[in-house]
C-alpha positions, 0 to 999 in steps of 0.5 A, a space after each residue: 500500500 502507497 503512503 499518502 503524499 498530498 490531502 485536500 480538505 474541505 477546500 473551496 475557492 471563490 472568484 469574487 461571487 463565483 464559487 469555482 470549487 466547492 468542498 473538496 476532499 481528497 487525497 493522492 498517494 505516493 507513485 499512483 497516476 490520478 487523473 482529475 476528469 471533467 468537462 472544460 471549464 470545471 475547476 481542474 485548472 483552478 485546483 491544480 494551481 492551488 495543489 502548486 501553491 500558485 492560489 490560495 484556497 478560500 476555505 479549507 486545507 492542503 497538506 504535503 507530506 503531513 504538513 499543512 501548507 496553509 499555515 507553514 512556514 515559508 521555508 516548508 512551502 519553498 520546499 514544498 514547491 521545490 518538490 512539485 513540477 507542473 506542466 500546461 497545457 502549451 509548453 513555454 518554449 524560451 528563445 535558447 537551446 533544447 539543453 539551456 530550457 531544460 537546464 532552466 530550473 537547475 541553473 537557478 537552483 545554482 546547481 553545479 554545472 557537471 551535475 547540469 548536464 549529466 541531469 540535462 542529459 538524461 530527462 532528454 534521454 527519457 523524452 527521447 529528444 538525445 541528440 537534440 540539445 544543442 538544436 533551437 528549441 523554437 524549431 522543434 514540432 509541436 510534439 517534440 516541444 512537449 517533450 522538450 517541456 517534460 524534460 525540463 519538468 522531471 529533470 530536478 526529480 520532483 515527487 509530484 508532477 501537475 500536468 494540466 491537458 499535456 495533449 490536447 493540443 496534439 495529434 493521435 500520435 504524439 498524443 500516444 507518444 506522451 502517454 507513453 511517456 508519462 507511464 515511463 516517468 512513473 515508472 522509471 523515478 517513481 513520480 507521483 503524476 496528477 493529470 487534468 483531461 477530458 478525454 476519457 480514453 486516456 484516463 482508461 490507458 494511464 490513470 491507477 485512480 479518477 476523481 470526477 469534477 462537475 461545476 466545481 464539486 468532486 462527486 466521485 473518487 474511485 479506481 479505474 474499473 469502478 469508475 467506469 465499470 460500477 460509478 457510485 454517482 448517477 453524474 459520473 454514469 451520465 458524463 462517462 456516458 456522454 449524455 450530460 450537457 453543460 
């Protein structure tokens, strides 16, 4: 049994008047792949940037590793970021090459430069993008980018990985070529992966674990045979079965 690495409670978040998530609870445990699903426009976006301290709740509770991030000190929630990558949904490709945008986060970590390229060299070479360090990250395909941008997000070792929609902007093959890749993550370093998608079929390929989200509550958390096999919400039957409008 996996231990617990991160716990949401009772957190709800507010826009002004709009309520965007409401009550969450949940939890999310050491090397499992746990898709958050739901349709556009839900909140996936908005909790994902609160799990990486990018947002503060409204209300309610985040703990990592036992420790409550809404009240620790500022060296706990340093550590906490430090320990978290997250990736959206079109990868920030800086004007350099494919080794200095990978190597990004480790320069301003002032990591030692021999260490640099040896950690450089292999999220490359899991990517699959060896040979091509010195090449323009700006001339790369779409794909490519993608898993340029997964490189520079597992290259400090994270325990967490946030990826918010990696691959809707790509095409069946790439697409299939990240969830490749995203299996290979797990479990080559053992990173605990939190993914935001719609897209049911790739929940059913790579997800160990699926929470629902419809209009900003969590209606469902289940395995990925009991979701899609035996739902415990009449919601989670109606969205898998596409027969919710919104």
């Amino acid at each position: 049994m996996h231990s617990e690495l991160m716990r949401v409670y009772d957190l709800t978040k507010s826009f002004g008047n709009r309520e965007v998530l409401k009550k969450i609870n949940m939890s999310i445990n050491e090397g499992e792949i746990f898709a958050l699903m739901g349709p556009s426009g839900v909140g996936k976006t908005t909790l994902f940037r609160i799990l990486n301290l990018l947002e503060k709740p409204s209300e309610g509770k985040l703990f990592f590793r036992g420790i409550e991030l809404t009240v620790c000190t500022m060296r706990e929630k340093i550590n906490a970021r430090r320990s978290m990558s997250m990736l959206f949904q079109t990868p920030c490709v800086l004007n350099t090459t494919v080794f200095n945008n990978v190597a990004y986060g480790l320069v301003i970590r002032k990591v030692d430069k021999n260490a640099i390229r040896e950690k450089v060299m292999n999220a490359l070479s899991i990517v699959g993008l060896e040979g091509k360090e010195q090449q323009k990250a700006r001339t790369l395909s779409g794909g490519e980018a993608q898993r340029m941008a997964f490189a520079r997000a597992i290259v400090y070792d994270p325990d967490i990985l946030l990826l918010d929609e990696p691959t809707s902007s790509l095409d069946p093959a790439n697409v299939a070529m990240i969830e490749e890749l995203i299996k290979r993550i797990r479990r080559e370093l053992g990173t605990t992966i939190i993914i935001a998608t719609h897209n049911i079929y790739q929940v059913k390929r790579i997800a160990d674990r699926v929470g629902i989200l419809l209009n900003g509550e969590l209606i469902e958390v289940n395995s990925i045979g009991r979701i899609f096999e035996a739902p415990e919400d009449a919601r989670t039957k109606a969205f898998i079965n596409g027969e919710m409008i919104y």
